[in-house]
Backbone as ProteinMPNN parsed JSONL, in Angstrom:
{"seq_chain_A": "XXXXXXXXXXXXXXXXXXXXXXXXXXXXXXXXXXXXXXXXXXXXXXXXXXXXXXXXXXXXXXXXXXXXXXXXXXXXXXXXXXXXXXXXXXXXXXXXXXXXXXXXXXXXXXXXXXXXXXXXXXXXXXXXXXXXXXXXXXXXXXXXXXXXXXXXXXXXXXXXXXXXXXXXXXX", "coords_chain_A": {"N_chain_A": [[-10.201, 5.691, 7.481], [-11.047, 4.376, 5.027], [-12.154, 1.676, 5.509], [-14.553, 2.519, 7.034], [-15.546, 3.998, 5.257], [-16.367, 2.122, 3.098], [-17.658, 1.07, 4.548], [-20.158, 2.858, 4.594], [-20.147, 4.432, 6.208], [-19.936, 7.587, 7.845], [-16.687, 9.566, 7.104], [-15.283, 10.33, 9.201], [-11.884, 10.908, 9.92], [-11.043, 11.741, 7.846], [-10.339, 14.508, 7.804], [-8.405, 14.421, 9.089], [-6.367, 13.129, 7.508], [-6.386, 15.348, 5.449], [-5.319, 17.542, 7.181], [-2.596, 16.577, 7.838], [-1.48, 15.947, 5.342], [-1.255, 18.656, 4.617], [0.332, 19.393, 6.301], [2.565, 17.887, 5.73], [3.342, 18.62, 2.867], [3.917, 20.707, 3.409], [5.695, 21.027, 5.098], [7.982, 19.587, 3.596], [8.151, 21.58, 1.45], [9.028, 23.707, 2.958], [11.524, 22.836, 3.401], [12.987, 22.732, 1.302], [13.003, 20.637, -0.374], [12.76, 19.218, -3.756], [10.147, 19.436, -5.859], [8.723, 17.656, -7.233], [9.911, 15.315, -5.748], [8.572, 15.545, -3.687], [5.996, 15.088, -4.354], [6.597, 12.056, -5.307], [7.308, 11.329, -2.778], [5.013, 11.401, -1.913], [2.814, 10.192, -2.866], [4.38, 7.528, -2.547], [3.868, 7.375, 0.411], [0.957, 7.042, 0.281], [0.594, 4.887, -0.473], [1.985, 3.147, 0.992], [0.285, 3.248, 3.341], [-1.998, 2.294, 2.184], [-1.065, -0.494, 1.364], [-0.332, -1.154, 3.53], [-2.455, -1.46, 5.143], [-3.881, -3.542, 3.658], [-2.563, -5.383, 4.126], [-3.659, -5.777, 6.823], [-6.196, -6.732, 6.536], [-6.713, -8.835, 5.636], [-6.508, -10.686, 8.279], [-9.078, -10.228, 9.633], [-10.706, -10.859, 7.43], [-9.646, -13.457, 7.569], [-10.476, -14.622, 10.113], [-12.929, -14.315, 10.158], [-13.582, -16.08, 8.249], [-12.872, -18.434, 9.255], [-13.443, -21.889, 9.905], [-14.167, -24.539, 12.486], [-11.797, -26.906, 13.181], [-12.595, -29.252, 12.232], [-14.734, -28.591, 9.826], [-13.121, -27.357, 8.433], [-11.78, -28.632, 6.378], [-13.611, -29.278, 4.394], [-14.197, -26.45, 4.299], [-15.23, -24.541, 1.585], [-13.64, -21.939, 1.572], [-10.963, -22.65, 2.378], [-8.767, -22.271, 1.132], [-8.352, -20.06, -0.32], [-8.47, -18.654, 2.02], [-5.959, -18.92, 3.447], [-4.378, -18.058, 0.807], [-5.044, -14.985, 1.77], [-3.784, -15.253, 4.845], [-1.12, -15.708, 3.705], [-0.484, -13.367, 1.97], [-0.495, -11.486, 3.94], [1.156, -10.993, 5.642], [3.112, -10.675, 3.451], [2.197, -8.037, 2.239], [3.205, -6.629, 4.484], [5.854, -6.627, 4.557], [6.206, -5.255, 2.151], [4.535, -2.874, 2.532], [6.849, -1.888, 4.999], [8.641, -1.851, 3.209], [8.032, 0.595, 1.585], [8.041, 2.476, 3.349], [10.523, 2.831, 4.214], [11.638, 3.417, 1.728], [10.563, 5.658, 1.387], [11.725, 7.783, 3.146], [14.318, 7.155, 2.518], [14.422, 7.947, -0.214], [13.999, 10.68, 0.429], [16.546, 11.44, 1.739], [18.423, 11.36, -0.58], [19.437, 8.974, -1.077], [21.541, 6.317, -2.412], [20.211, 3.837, -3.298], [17.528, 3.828, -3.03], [16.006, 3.79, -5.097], [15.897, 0.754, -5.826], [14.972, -0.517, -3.452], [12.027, 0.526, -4.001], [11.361, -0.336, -5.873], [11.222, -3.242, -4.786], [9.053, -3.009, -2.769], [7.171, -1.86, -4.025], [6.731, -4.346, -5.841], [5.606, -6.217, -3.747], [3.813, -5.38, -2.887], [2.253, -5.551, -4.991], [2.167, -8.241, -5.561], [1.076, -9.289, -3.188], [-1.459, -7.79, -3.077], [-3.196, -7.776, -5.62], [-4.225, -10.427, -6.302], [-5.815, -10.966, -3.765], [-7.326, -8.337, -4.01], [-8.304, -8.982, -7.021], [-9.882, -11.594, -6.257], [-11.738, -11.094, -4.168], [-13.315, -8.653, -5.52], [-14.824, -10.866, -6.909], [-16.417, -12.052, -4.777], [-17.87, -9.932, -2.847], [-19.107, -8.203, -4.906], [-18.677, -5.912, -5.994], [-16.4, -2.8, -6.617], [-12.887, -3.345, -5.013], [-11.333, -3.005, -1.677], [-9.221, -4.055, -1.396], [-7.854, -3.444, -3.709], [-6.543, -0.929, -4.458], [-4.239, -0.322, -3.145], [-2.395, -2.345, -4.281], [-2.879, -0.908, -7.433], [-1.86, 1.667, -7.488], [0.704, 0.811, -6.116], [1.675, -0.108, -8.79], [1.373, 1.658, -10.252], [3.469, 3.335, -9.511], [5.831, 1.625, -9.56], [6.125, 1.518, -12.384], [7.156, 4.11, -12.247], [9.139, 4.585, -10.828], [10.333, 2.713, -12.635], [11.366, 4.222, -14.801], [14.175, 5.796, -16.562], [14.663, 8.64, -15.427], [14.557, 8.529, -13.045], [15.921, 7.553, -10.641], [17.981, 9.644, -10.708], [16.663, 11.833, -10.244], [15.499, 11.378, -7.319], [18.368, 10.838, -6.663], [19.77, 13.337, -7.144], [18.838, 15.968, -6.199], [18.344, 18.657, -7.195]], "CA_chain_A": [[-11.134, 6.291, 6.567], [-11.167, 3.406, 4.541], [-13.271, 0.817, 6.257], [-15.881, 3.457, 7.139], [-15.989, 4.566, 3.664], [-16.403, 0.778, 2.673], [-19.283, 0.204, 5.377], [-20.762, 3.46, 4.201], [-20.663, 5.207, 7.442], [-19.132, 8.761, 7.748], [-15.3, 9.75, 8.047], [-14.687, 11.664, 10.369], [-10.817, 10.868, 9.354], [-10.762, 12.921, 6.476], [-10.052, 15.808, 8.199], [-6.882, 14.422, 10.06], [-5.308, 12.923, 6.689], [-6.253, 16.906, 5.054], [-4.413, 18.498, 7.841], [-1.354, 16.134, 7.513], [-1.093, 16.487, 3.787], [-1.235, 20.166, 4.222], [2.302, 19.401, 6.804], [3.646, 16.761, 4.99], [3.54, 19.352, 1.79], [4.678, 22.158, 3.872], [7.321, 20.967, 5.954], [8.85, 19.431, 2.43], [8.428, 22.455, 0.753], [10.09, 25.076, 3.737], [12.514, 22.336, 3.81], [13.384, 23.109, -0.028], [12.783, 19.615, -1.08], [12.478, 19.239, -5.145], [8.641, 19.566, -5.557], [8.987, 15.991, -8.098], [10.284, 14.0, -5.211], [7.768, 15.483, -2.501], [5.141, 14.54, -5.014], [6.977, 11.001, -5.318], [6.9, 9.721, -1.288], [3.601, 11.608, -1.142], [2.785, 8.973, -3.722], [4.65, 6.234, -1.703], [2.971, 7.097, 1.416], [-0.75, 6.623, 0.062], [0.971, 3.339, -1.204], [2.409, 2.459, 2.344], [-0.735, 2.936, 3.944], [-2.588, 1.102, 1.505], [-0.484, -1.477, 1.274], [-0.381, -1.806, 5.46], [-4.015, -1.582, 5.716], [-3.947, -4.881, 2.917], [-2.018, -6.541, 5.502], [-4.053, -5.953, 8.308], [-7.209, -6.723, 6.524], [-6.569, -10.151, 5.501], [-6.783, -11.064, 9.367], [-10.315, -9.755, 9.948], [-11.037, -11.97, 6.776], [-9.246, -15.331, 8.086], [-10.843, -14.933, 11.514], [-14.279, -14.234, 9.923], [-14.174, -17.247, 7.665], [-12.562, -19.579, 9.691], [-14.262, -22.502, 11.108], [-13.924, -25.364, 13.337], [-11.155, -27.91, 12.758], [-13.159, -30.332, 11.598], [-15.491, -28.383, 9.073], [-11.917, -26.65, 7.724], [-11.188, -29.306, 5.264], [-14.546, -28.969, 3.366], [-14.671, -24.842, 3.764], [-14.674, -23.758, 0.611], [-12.576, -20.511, 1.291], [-10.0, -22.771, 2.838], [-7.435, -22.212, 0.094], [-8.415, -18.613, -0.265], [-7.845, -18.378, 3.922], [-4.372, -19.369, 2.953], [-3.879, -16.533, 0.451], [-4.998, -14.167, 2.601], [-2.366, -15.2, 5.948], [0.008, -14.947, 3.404], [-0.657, -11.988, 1.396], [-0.888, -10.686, 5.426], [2.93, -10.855, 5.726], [3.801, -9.659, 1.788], [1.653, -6.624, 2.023], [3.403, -6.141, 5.472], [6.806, -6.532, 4.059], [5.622, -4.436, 1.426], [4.73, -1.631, 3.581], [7.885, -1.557, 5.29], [9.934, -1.301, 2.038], [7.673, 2.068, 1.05], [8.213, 3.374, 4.452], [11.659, 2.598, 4.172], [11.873, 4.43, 0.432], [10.332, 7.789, 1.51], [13.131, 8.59, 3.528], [15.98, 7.064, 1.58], [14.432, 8.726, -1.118], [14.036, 12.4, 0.937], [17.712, 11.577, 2.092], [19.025, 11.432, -1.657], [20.253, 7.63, -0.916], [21.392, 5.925, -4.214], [19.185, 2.35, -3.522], [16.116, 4.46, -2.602], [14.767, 2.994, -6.073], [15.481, -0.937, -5.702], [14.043, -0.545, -2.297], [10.975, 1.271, -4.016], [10.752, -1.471, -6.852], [10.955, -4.449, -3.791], [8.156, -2.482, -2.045], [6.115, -2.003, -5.11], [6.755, -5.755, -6.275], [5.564, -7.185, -2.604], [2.17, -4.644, -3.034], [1.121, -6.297, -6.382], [2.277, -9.67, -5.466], [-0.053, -9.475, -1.945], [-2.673, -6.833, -3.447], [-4.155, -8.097, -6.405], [-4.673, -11.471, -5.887], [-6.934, -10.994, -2.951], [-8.64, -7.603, -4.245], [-9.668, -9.617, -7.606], [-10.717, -12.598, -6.103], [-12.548, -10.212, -2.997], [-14.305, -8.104, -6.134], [-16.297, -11.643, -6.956], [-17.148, -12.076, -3.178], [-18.615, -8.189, -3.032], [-19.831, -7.683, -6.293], [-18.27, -3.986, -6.585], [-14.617, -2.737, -6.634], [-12.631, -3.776, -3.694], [-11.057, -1.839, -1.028], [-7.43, -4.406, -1.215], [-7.854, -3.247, -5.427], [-6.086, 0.726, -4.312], [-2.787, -0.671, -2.622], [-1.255, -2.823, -5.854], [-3.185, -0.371, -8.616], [-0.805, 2.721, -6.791], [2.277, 0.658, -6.252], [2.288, -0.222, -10.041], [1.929, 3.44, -11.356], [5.128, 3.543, -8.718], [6.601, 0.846, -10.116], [6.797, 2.281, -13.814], [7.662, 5.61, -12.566], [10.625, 4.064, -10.69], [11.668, 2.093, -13.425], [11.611, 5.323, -15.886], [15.672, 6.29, -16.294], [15.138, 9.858, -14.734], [13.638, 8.547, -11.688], [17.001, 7.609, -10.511], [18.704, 10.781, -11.562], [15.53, 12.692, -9.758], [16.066, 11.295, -6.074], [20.078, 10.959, -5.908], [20.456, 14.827, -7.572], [17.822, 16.659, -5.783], [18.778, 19.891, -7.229]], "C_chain_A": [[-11.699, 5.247, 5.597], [-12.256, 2.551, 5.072], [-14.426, 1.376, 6.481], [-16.103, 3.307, 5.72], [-17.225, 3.301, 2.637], [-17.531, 0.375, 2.848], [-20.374, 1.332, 5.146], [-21.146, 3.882, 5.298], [-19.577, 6.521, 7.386], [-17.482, 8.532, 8.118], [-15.066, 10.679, 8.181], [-12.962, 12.191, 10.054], [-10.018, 11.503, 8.535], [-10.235, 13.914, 6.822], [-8.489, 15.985, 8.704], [-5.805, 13.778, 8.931], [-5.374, 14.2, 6.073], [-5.29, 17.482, 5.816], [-3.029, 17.451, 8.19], [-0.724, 15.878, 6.243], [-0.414, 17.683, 4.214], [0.391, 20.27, 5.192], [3.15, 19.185, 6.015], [4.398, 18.501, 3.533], [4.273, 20.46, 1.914], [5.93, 22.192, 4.462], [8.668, 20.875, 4.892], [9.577, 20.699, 1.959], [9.48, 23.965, 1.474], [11.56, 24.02, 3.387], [13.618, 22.248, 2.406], [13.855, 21.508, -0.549], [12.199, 19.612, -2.698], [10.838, 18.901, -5.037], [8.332, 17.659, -6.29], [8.839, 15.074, -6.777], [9.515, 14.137, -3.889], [6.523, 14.65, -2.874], [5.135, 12.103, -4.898], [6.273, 10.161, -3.894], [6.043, 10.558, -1.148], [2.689, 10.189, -1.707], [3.007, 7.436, -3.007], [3.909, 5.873, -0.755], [1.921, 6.707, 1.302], [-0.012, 5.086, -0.071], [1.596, 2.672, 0.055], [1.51, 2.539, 3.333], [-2.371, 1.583, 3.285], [-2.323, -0.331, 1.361], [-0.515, -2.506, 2.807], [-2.129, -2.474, 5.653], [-4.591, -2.992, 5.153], [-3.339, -5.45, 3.787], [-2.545, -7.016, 6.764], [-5.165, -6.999, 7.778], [-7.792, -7.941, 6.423], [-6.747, -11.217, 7.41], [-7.989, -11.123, 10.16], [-10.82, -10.588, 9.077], [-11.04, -13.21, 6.792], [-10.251, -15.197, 9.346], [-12.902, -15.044, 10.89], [-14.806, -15.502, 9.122], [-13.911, -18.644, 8.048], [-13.456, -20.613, 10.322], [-13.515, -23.429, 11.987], [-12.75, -26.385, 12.38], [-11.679, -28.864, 11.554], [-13.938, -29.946, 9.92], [-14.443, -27.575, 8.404], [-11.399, -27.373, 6.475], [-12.555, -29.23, 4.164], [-15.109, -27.729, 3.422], [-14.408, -24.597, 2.442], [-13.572, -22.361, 0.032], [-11.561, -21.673, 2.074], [-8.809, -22.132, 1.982], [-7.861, -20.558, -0.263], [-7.906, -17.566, 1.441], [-6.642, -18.161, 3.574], [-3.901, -19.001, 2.492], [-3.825, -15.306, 1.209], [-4.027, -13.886, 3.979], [-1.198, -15.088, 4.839], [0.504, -14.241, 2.667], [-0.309, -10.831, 2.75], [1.06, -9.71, 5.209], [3.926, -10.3, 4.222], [3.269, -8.709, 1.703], [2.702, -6.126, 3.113], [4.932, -5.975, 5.168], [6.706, -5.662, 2.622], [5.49, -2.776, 2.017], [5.899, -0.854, 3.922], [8.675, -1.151, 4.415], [9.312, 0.246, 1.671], [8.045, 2.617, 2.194], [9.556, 3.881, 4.243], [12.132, 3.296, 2.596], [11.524, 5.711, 0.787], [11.548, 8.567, 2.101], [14.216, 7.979, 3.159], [15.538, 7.927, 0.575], [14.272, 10.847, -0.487], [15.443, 12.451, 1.378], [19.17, 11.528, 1.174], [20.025, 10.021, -1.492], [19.692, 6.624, -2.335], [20.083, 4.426, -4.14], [18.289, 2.63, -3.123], [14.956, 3.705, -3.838], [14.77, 1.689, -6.014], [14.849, -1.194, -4.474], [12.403, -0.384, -2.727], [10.55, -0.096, -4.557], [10.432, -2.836, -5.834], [9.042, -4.032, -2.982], [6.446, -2.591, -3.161], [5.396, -3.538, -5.512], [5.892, -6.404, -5.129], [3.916, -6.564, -2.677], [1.116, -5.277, -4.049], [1.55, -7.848, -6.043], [0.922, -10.218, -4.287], [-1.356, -9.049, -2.68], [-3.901, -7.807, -4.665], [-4.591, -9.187, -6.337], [-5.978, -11.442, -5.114], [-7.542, -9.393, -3.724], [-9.284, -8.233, -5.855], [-9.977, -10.697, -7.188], [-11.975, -12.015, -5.313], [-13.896, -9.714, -4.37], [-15.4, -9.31, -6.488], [-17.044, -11.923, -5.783], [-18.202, -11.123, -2.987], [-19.174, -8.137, -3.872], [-19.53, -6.483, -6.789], [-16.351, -4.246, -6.315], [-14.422, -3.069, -4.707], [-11.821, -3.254, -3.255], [-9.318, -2.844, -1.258], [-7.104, -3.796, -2.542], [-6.588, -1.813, -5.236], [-4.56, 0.339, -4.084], [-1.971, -1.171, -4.009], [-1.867, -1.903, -7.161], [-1.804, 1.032, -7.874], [0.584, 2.155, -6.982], [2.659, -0.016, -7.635], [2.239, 1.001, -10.924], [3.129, 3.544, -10.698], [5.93, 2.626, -9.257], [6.869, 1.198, -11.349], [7.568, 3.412, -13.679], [9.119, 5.209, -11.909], [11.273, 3.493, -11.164], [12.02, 2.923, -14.757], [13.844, 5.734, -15.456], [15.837, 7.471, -15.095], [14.716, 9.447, -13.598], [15.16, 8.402, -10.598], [18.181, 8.784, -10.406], [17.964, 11.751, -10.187], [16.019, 12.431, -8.241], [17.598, 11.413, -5.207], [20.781, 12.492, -6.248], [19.122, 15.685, -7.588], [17.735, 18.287, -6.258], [17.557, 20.825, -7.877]], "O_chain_A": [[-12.911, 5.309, 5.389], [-13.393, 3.005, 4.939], [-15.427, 0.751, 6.133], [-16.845, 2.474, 5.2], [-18.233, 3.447, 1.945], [-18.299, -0.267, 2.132], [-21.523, 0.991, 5.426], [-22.34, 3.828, 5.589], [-18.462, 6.367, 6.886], [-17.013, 7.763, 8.957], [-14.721, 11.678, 7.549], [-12.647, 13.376, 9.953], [-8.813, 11.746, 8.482], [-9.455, 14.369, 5.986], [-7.715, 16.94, 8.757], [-4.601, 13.801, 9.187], [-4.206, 14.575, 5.977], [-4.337, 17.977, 5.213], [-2.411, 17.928, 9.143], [0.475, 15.618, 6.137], [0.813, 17.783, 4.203], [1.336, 20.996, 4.885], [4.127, 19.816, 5.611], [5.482, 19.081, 3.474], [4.982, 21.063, 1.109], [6.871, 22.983, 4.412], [9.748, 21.462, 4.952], [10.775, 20.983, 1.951], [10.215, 24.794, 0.938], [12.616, 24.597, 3.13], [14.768, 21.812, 2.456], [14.959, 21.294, -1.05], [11.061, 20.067, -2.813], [10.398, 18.153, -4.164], [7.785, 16.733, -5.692], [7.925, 14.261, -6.647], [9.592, 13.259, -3.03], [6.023, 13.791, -2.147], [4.278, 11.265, -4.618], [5.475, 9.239, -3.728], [6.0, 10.809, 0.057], [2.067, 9.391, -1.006], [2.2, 6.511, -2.917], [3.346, 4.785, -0.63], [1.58, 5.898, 2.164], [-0.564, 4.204, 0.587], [1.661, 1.445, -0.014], [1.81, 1.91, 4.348], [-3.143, 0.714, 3.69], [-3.184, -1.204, 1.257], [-0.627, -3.698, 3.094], [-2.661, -3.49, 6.102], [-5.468, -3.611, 5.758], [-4.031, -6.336, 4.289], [-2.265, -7.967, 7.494], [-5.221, -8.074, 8.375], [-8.901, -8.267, 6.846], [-7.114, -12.392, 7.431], [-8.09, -11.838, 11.157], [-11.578, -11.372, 9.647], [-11.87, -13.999, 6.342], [-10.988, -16.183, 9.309], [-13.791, -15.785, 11.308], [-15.953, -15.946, 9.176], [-14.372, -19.676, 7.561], [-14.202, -20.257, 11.234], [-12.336, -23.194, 12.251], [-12.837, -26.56, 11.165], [-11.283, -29.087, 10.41], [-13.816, -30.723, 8.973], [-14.996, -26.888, 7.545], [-10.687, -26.805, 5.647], [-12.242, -29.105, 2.98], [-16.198, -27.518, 2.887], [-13.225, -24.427, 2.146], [-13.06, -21.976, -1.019], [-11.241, -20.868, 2.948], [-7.966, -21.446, 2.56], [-6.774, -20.053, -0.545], [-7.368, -16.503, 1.751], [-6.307, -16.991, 3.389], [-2.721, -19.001, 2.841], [-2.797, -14.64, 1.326], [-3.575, -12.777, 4.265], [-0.286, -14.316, 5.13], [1.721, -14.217, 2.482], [0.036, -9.658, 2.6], [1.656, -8.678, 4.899], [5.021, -9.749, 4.108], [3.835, -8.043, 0.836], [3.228, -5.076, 2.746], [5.334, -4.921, 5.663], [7.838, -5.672, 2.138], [6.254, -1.821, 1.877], [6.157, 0.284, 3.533], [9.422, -0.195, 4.625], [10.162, 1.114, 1.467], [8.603, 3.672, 1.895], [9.807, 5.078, 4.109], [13.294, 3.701, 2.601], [12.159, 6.724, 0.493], [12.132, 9.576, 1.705], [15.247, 8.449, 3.641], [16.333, 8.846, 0.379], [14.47, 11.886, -1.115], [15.805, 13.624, 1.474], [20.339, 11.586, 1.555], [21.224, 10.058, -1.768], [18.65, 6.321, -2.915], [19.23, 4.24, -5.008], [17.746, 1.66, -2.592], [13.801, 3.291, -3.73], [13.652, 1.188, -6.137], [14.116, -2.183, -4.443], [11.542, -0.961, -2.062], [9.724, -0.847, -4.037], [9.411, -3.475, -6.091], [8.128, -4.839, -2.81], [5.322, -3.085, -3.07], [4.212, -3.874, -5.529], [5.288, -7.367, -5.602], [2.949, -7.31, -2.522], [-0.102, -5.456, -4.043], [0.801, -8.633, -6.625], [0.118, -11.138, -4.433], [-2.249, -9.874, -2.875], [-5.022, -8.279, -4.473], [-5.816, -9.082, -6.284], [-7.049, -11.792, -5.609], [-8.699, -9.657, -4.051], [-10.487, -8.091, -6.069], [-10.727, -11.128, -8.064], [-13.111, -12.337, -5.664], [-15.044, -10.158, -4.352], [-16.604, -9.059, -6.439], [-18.27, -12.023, -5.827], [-19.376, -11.491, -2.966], [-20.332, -7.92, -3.517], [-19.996, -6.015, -7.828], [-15.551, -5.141, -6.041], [-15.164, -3.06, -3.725], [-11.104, -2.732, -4.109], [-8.294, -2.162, -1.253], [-5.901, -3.549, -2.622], [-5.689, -1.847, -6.076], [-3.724, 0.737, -4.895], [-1.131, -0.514, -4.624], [-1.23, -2.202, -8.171], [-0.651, 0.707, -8.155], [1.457, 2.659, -7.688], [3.797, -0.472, -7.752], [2.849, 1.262, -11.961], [4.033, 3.918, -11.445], [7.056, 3.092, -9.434], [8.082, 1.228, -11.556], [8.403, 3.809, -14.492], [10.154, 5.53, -12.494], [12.453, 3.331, -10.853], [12.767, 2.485, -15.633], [14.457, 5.846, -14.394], [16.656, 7.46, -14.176], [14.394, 10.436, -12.94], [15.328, 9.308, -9.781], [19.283, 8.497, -9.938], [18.653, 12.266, -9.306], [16.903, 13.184, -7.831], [17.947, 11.754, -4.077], [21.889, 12.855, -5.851], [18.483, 16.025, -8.584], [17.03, 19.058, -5.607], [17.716, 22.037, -8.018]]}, "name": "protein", "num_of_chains": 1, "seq": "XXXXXXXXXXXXXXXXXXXXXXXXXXXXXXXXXXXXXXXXXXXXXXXXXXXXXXXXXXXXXXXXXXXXXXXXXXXXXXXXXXXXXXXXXXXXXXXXXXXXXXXXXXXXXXXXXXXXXXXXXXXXXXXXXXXXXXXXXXXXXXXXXXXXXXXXXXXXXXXXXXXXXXXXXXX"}
């Protein structure tokens, strides 16, 4: 949905993340999951897709600005190339840790939050970097900007006391 959105062509997409909300929310809720902590890895998930999609995107960017051997030492994006491969692999390790929190945290497992905070940490370490340098490239907000602005409202809310309290005593 993203990328369309970006290139300003329809999404069609929309329809198939609506009708997997409307599961996700439902299955939680038959499944008598605390409404807080459905809210939480619904939260994560936007933030583990965002975060993935920053991983991918950086590859479509190296390949697009890369040149020839020779004309690589006086590209000007060289050293921005070079953030981007390895922002690739910290968004992507990033990812994995939110994936990897939704269900420790739906399974009431006590390190569900230092997992969250690693996950969060690896989102703003990859994320922002490349979406503000990207916003002077573009000239408007930038589509890597969503992934680390998300996993740092997650990152405060997981380092709040009750957050802790909230996932390991689901009651």
């Amino acid at each position: 949905m993203i990328p369309a959105a970006d290139s300003g062509l329809p999404t069609p997409t929309l329809w198939v993340f609506i009708l997997a909300a409307i599961y996700w929310f439902g299955m939680l809720l038959i499944g008598d999951v605390n409404k807080k902590v459905i809210g939480l890895t619904f939260a994560a998930g936007l933030a583990y897709v965002l975060t993935f999609i920053d991983g991918v995107a950086p590859i479509s960017r190296f390949q697009t600005t890369f040149q020839t051997a020779e004309t690589f030492v006086q590209n000007t994006d060289s050293f921005w190339n070079g953030i981007y491969v390895i922002s690739q692999q910290v968004n992507w390790w990033g990812a994995a840790g939110w994936a990897i929190f939704i269900f420790a945290a739906l399974k009431q497992k006590s390190w569900a939050v230092p997992v969250g905070i690693f996950a969060a940490t690896m989102s703003i370490i990859g994320g922002y970097p490349m979406g503000i340098h990207n916003v002077f490239e573009v000239n408007r907000f930038s589509m890597f900007l969503p992934a680390p602005i998300v996993s740092s409202i997650l990152l405060v809310i997981l380092c709040l006391p009750n957050t802790q309290n909230l996932i390991t005593n689901q009651d």
